[in-house]
ZAMARGU-4260 file (C-alpha; in steps of 0.2 Angstrom, whole numbers, plus 5000, padded with zeros to 4 digits):
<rodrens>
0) 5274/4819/5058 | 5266/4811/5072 | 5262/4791/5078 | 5246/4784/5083 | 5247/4770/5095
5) 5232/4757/5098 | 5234/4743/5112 | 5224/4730/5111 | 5220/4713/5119 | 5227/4706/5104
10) 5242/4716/5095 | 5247/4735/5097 | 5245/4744/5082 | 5254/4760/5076 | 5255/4771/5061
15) 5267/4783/5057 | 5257/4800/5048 | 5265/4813/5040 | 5249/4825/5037 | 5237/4816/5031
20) 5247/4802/5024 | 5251/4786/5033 | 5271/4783/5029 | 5270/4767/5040 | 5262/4754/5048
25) 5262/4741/5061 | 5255/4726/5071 | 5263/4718/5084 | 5257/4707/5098 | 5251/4715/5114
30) 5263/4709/5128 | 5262/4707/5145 | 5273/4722/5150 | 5263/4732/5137 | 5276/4746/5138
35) 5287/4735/5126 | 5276/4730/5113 | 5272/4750/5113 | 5290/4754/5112 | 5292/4739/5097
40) 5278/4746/5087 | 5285/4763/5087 | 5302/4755/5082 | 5295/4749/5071 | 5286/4762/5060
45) 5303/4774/5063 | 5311/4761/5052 | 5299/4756/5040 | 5300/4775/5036 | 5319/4779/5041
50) 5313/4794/5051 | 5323/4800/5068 | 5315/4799/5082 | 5318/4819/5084 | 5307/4824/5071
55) 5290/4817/5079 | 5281/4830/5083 | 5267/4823/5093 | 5262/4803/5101 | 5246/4800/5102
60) 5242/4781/5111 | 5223/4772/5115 | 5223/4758/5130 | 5212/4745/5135 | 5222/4743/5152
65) 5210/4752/5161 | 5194/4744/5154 | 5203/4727/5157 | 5209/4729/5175 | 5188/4733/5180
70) 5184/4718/5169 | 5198/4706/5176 | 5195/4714/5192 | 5214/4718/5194 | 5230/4731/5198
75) 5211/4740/5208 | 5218/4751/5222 | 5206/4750/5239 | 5196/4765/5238 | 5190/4777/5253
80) 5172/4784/5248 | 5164/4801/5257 | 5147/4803/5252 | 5142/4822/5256 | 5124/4819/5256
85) 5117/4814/5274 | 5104/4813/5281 | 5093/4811/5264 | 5106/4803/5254 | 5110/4788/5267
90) 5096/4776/5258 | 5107/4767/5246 | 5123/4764/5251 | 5137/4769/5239 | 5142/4753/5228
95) 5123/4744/5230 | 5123/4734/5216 | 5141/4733/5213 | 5146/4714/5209 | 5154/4705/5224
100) 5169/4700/5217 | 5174/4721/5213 | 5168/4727/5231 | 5179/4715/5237 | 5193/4723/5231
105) 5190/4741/5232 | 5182/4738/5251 | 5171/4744/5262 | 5180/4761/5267 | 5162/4771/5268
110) 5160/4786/5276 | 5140/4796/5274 | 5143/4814/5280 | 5132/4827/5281 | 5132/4840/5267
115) 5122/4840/5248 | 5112/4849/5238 | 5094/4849/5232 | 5091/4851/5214 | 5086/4867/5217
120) 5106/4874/5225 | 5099/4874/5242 | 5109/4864/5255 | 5103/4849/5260 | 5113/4852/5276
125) 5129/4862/5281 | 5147/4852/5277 | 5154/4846/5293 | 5173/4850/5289 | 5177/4838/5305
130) 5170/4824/5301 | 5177/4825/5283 | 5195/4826/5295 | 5190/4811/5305 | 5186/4802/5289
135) 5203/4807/5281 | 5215/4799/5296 | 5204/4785/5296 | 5209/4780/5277 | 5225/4787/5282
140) 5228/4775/5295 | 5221/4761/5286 | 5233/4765/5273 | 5219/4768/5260 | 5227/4780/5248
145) 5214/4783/5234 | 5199/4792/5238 | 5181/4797/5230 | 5171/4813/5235 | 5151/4813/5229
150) 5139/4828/5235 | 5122/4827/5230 | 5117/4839/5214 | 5138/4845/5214 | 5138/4848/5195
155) 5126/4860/5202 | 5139/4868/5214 | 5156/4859/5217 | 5160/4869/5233 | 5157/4856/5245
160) 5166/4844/5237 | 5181/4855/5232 | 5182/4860/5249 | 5180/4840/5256 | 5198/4838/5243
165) 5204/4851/5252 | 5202/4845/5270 | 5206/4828/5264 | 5224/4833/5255 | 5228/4842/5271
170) 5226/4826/5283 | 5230/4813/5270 | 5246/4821/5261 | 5247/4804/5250 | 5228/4803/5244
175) 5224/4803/5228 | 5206/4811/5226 | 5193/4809/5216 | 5178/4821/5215 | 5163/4816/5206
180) 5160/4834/5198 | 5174/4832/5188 | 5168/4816/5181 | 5150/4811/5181 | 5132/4821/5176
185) 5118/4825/5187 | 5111/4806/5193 | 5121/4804/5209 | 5123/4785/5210 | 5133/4785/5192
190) 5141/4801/5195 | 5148/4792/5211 | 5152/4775/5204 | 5162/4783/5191 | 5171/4791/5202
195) 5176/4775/5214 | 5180/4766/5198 | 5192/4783/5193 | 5198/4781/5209 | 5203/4763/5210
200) 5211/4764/5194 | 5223/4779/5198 | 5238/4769/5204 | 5237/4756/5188 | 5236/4775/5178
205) 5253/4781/5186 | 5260/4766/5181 | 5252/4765/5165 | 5256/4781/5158 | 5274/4783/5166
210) 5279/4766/5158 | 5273/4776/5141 | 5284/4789/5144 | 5297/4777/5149 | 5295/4767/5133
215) 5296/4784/5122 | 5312/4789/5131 | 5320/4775/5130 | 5318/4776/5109 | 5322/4794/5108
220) 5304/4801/5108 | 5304/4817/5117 | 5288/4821/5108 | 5274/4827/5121 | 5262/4809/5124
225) 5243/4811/5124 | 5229/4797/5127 | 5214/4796/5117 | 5197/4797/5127 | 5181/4790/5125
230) 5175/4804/5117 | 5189/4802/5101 | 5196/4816/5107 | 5216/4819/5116 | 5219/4821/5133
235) 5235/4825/5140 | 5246/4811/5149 | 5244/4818/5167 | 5225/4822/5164 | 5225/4802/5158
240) 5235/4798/5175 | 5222/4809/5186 | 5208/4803/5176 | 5208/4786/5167 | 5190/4781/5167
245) 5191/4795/5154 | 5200/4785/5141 | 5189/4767/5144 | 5182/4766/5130 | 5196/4775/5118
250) 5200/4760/5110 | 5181/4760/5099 | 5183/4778/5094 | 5200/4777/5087 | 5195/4766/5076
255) 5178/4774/5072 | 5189/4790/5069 | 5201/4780/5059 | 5187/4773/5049 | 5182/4790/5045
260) 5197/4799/5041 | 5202/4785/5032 | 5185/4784/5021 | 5179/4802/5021 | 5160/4795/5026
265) 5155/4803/5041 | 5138/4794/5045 | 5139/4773/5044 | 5140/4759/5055 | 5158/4755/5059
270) 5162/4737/5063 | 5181/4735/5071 | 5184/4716/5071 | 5199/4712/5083 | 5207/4695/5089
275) 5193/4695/5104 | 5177/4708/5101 | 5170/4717/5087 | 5165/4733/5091 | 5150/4739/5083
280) 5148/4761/5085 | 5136/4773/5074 | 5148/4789/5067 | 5137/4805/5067 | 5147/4819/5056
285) 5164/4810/5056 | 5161/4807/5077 | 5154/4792/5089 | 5137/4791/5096 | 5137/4796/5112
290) 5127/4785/5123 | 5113/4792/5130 | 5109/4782/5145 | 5120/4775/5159 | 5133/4764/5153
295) 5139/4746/5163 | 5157/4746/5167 | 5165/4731/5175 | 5146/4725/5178 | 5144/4745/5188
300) 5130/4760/5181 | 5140/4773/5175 | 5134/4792/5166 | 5149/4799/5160 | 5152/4801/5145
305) 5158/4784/5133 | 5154/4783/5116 | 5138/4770/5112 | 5147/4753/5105 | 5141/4737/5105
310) 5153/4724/5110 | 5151/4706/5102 | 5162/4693/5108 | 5167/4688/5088 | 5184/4693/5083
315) 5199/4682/5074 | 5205/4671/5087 | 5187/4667/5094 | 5187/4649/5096 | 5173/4639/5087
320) 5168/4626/5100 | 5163/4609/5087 | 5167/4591/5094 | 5183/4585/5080 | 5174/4570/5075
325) 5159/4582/5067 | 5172/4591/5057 | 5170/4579/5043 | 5149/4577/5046 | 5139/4577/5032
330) 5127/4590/5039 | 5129/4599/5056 | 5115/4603/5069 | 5115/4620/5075 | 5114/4615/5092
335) 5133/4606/5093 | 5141/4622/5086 | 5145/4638/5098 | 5156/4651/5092 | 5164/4662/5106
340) 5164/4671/5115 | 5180/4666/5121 | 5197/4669/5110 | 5213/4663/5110 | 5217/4681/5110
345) 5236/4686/5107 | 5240/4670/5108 | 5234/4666/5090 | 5250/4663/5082 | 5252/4648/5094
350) 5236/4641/5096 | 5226/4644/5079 | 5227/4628/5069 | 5232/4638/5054 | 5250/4640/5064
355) 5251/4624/5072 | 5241/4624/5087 | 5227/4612/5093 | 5209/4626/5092 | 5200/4629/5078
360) 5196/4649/5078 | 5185/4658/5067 | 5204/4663/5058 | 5204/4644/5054 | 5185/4643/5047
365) 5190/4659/5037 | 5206/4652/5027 | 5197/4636/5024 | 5183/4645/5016 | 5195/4654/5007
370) 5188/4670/5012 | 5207/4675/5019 | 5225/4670/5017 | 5240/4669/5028 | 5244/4657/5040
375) 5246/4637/5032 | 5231/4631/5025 | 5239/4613/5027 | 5240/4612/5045 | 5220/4613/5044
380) 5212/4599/5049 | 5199/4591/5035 | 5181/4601/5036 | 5167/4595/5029 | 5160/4609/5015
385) 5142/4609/5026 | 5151/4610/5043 | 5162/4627/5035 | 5145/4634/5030 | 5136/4631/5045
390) 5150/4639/5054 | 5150/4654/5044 | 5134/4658/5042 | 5135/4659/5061 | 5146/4671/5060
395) 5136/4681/5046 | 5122/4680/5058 | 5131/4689/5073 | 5137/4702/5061 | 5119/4706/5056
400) 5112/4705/5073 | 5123/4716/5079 | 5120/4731/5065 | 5101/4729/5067 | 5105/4733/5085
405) 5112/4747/5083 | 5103/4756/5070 | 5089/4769/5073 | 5079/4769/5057 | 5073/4755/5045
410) 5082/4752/5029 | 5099/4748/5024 | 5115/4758/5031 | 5135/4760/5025 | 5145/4749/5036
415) 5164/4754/5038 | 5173/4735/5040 | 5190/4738/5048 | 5200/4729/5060 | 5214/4717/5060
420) 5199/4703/5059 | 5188/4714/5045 | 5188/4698/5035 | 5176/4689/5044 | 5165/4704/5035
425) 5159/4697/5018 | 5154/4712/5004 | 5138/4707/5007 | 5130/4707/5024 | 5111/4708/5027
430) 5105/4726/5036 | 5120/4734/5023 | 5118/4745/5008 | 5135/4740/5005 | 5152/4738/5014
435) 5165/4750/5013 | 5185/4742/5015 | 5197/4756/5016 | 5216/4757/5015 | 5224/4753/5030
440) 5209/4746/5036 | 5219/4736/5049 | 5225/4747/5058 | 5211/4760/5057 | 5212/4762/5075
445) 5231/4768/5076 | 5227/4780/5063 | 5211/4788/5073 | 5224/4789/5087 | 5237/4798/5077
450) 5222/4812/5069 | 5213/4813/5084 | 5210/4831/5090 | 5209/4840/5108 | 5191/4841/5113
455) 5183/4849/5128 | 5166/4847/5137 | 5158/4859/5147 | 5141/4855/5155 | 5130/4866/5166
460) 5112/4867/5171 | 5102/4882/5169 | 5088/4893/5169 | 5083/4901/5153 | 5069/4910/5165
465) 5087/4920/5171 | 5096/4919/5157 | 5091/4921/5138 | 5096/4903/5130 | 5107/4912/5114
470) 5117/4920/5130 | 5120/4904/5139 | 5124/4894/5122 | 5136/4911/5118 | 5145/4909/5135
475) 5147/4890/5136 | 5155/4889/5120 | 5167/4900/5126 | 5172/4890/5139 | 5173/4875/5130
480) 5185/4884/5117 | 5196/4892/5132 | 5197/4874/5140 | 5203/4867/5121 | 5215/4881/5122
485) 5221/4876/5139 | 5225/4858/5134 | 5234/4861/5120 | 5222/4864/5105 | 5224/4877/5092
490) 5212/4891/5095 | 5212/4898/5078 | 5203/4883/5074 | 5191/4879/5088 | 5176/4871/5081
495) 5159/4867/5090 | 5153/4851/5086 | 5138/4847/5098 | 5125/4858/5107 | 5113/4846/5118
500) 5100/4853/5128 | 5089/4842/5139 | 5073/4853/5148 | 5072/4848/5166 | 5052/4848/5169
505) 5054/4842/5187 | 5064/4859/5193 | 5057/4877/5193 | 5055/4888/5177 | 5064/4884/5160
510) 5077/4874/5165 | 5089/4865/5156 | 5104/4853/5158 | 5116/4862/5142 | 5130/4853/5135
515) 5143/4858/5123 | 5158/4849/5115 | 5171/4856/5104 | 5188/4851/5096 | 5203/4858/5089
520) 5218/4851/5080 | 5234/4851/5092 | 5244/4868/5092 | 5260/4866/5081 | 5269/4878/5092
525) 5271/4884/5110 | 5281/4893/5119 | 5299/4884/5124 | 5295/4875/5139 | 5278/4877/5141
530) 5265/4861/5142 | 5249/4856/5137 | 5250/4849/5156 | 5255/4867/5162 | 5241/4875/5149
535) 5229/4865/5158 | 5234/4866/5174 | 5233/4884/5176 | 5216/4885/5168 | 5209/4870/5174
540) 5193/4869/5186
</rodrens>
């Protein structure tokens, strides 16, 4: 048996499975602690199915603490940043671009040292290991403790900056490091960004994760604790801690995962409505679209990897902005109504008309129409039939804009409705072949946390002049499978899931920037006292 864990804005959702079954389910509203609404989810479901907290095997839990922090520009650690790309990479500054209000929080700890590739491995010039020093008991006298390494082309060849980690750990005993390699693809300005963003999240991911593991010690949990990724794969807690930009966008996949397992159609639209957003993501064979260009972050360009959703602000406690003395109108022009993008968010069960409060959400509009039923219909103030339609056909439309957006061919598609707030979905919604509500729709995204596998990247450019392309495939699935292996998946059932090439016309002979993905479900046995952190430590990169 396992739990899945989803935090939300809203409420924290989580599901008990035992196999493929789900034995119990809850929502409970997101606090500001977070750690406690986690630990009174899983109270919950342990309960609901009178199960011992010893016989979890496994915790899997999705947050949107990390997306949040870059959103609400908080709990963001100043950041140190050593660019090794000097003197052809000094042209645009690291963090050009970047909003105001973020680089004033991260700083202006910039250091350009020589060092870099070009695209073709030769050094752009030789790594000046003193500087580096210099660089490292500046930050350390400016008490700047998080740090990001970039190196022009160091997908390519990582020495530099492994070597730049190195130095800096030596000088700066309490950095944190970052190095872009780990992160980021080939473009150099969103390789780096991602990596000042991992970076200035890594103190908020200590915090984040250790109050997780506080939380499932405190019920009795000794279960190991993973995070889902953006990918809708698992990650370990300490690879979460070391590298939270990973799990960003974790909370779209879980329930695009969930809306799969929970359906058995492995290519739709899935539409999660929550109390703030509804995320809109495309499923290819049972997993999200990835994104294929750079992704904004926080309002920053970004190239690793994150699943491609579309985020509408439209969810169950989005506020419907109409003047009270049109509520009653006989016909309502479009221009006095805005719904959203603002929502009352968890605070719904206090400021929702339907439990007392004093703003009409799109909850409110949904009850009246009697499209939905909970809450008390008779604290509702009196709406005029037009003004109810009016409102929701403005919601119908946002729904339909938001599928034609995403879809890559004409004609009609499957569309997966989950989501605490699925009922702003009606059966029929224009763009949709038809609208698929499975069980436990609600909390689809626990349940994509709780069957979520361990996946594995490995990305590499290369030359098919030098190497036969079946023999690079042959040897990079290898390595994905041995990296699946290392965090904790079962080899036995290792599966290959994606093999992207992309042909670099702009470097010598046949080369090729390779990617392969694959998952695994997690191993249902180890040896006593061994891992998935230790697993991956000693085989990681």
């Amino acid at each position: 048996m396992r739990i899945g864990v989803d935090v939300g804005g809203t409420n924290t959702d989580a599901v008990l499975m035992d196999g493929s079954e789900v034995r119990a389910w809850t929502k409970q509203p997101t606090t500001a602690d977070v750690s406690s609404g986690v630990a009174a989810a899983i109270t919950a479901v342990l309960g609901q199915a009178g199960v011992t907290p010893g016989t979890i095997a496994s915790v899997m839990i999705g947050t949107t603490h990390f997306a949040n922090a870059l959103v609400e520009r908080s709990q963001l650690d100043r950041v140190g940043v050593l660019r090794l790309a000097s003197p052809s990479g000094e042209a645009l500054p690291p963090m050009t671009g970047w909003p105001t209000d973020l680089t004033a929080r991260i700083g202006d700890h910039v250091f350009l040292l020589p060092g870099g590739y070009e695209m073709d491995g030769r050094e752009i010039a030789p790594l000046d290991e003193a500087k580096v020093r210099d660089a490292a008991l500046t930050l350390r006298s400016a008490g700047v403790d998080a740090i990001a390494i970039s190196c022009a082309f160091a997908p390519i060849n990582a020495a530099m900056e492994d070597r730049a980690a190195t130095i800096v750990r030596q000088v700066h005993p309490d950095a944190v490091v970052t190095v872009s390699s780990a992160i980021g693809r080939i473009g150099f300005i969103e390789r780096e960004n991602a990596a000042i963003l991992n970076a200035a999240l890594t103190s908020l991911a200590g915090r984040v994760i250790a109050s997780f593991e506080r939380a499932l010690a405190e019920i009795g949990v000794s279960a190991p604790l993973y995070i889902s990724q953006n990918d809708g794969t698992l990650i370990s807690a300490a690879q979460a801690a070391t590298y939270p930009v990973l799990t960003i966008g974790s909370g779209p996949t879980n329930s695009m995962r969930g809306a799969a397992f929970l359906t058995g159609v492995t290519d739709a639209i899935v539409m999660d409505v929550g109390g703030t957003t509804t995320d809109v993501g495309v499923l290819v064979g049972g997993f999200p679209r990835e994104s294929s260009i750079a992704v904004d972050i926080g309002g920053v360009r970004t190239n690793f990897r994150m699943p491609d959703i579309l985020a509408i602000g439209l969810g169950g406690g989005t506020r419907v902005h109409l003047d009270p003395a049109l509520y009653e109108a006989a016909a309502l022009d479009a221009a006095a109504l805005r719904v959203g993008p603002d929502s009352v968010g968890f605070r719904i069960a206090e400021d929702a008309m339907l439990f007392g409060g004093d703003t009409l959400t799109t909850s409110d509009v949904a009850v009246a129409t009697g499209r939905a039923a909970f809450g008390d219909p008779s604290r509702l103030p009196a709406l005029n039939d037009a003004v109810l339609q009016t409102v929701w056909q403005r919601i119908q439309t946002m729904l339909a804009d938001a599928v034609d957006r995403m879809k890559t061919a004409r004609g009609d598609v499957t569309i997966l409705a989950v989501g605490g707030g699925s009922f702003l979905i009606p059966d029929m919604l224009k763009g949709a072949a038809k609208v698929i509500r499975p069980p436990h729709a609600g909390v689809a995204n626990a349940v994509g946390a709780a069957i979520a596998q361990i996946g594995a990247q490995v990305e590499q450019l290369v030359s098919y002049d030098r190497v036969p392309r079946a023999t690079v495939i042959a040897q990079l699935s290898d390595e994905a499978r041995a990296r699946v292996a290392a965090a904790g998946g079962d080899i036995g059932k290792v599966q290959i899931v994606d093999v992207d090439e992309v042909f670099l016309s702009y470097m010598p002979g046949r080369a090729a920037q390779v990617r392969v993905r694959a998952v695994s479900d997690l191993v249902k046995s180890r040896p006593a006292g061994v891992t998935p952190d230790a697993i991956f430590a000693a085989h990681a990169h």
